[in-house]
N, C-alpha and C positions, 0 to 999 in steps of 0.2 A: 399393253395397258395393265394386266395382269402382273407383269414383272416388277413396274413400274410401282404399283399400292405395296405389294410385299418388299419393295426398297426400301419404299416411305415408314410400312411400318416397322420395318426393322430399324430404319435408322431413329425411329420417336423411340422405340424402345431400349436400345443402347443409351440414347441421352438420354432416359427416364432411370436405367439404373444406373448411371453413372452419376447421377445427381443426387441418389438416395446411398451411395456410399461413401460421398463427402464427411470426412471426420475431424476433427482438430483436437490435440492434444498442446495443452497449456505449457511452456517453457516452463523449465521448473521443479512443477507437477508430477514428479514423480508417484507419488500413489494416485492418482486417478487412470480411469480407464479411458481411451479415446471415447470422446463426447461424441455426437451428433452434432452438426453446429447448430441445425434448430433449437437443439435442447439448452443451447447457452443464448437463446434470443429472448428478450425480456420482455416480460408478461403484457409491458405498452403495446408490446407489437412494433416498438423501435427496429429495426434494419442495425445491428451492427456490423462494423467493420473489424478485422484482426487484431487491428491496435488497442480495442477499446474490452475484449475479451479477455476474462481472467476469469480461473476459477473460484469458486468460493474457500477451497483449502490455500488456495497460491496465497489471499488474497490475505486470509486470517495470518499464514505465517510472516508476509512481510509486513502487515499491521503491527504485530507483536512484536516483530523485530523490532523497529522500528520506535515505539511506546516502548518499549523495556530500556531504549539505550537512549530515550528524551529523561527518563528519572533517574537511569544513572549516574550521567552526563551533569543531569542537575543536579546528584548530588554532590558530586566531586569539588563542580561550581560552588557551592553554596561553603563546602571545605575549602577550596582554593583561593578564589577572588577576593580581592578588598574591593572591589568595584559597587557599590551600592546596588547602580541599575543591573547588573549582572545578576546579583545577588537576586535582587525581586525577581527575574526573567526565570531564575532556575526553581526559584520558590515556586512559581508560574506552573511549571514546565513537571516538579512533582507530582505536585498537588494536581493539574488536568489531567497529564498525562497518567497519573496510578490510576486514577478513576477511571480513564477511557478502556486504560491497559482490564481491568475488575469487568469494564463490563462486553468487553470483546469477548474475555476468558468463557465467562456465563454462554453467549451466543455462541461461541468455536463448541463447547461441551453439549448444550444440545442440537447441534449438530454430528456428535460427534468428531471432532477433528480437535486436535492435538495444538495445542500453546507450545510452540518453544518455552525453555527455563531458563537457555543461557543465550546471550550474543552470539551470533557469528561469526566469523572470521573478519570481515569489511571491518562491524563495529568494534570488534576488539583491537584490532589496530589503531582505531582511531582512538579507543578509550585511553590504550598504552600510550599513542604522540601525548595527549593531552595531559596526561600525569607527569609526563615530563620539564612540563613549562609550567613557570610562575610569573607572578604580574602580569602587565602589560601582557607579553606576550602568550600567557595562558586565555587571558580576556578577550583577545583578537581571535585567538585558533576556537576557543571557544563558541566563540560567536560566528566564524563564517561555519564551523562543524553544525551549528542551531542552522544556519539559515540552507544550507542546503541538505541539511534533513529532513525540515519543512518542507521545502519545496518539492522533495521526491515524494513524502507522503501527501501533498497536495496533490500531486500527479496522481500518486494510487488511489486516493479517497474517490475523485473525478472518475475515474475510470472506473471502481466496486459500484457507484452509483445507478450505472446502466449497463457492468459486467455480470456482476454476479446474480446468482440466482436468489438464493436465499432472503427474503423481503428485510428479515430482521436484520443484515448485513447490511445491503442496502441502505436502509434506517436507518445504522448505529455509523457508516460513510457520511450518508448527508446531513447526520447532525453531528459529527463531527468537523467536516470540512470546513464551518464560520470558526471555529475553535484552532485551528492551524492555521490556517489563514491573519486573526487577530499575533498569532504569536509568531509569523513570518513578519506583518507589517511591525511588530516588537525591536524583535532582534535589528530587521534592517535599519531601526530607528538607530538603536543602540550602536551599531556598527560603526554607522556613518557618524555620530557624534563623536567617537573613538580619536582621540589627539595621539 
């Protein structure tokens, strides 16, 4: 009987600390230090899963990415295209996205955490394909490059909403998200009218 309770509590105490050494570190995230996952569960009291966990720095820098290369993108457009509706979509696409980009900037600094300045390699590629091409064929690459930018930062917005820690993040995701979404349902518009 004896042996029996000293199993028992040995084995509650192995799963006890083998539960509080649960860590996860953010893909990516190079400067941060493994988290606790408690410490990435949000303030609801929500139950996240892996997929839905980002840091608050992962989340600023593909934000940033992301809004730096919608007003570049828009401006080339706005250089490039004869297309009317192109033309408003990238008008659009400065003019929201510099704002959005202004006021990430502000929340990432008191925070502390650092704004990329330049594109990354992904959008710089794609910046290069796109100065490539004129007409027609710049208006098209243009527009599928708008709609599946949107759509990953749709992804990300959705996910910083119950990932991240930071309230003001959070905030500045779900008012942002009706605002990418409007200019996801834009471009698809655009796309498909495309002769």
């Amino acid at each position: 009987m004896r042996n029996s309770i000293y199993t028992l509590v040995a084995a509650v105490l192995i799963g006890l600390s083998s539960c509080g050494n649960n860590s996860h570190k953010v893909e990516g995230d190079s400067d941060s230090i493994n988290e606790p996952k408690e410490a990435l569960l949000p303030a609801d009291g929500h139950s996240l899963n892996s997929d839905t966990l980002i840091s608050d720095t992962a989340f600023v820098r593909a934000a940033a990415q992301s809004g730096m290369a919608e007003v570049i993108f828009g401006k080339l457009a706005l250089e490039v295209s004869e297309d009317a509706r192109i033309k408003e979509f990238a008008d659009m696409m400065v003019k929201d996205h510099g704002k959005a980009n202004s006021e990430l900037s502000a929340i990432a600094s008191s925070n502390n955490i650092t704004v990329p300045d330049e594109l990354d390699a992904a959008h710089t590629a794609k910046l290069t394909a796109l100065r490539s091409k004129k007409g027609i064929e710049f208006d098209r690459s243009y527009a599928e490059a708008m709609i599946e930018g949107h759509e990953k930062t749709r992804d990300l917005l959705e996910k910083a909403r119950d990932g991240v820690q930071d309230e003001k993040l959070k905030g500045f995701a779900q008012k942002t998200l009706p605002t990418v979404l409007h200019h996801l349902e834009f471009i698809n518009t655009i796309k498909s009218e495309m002769k």
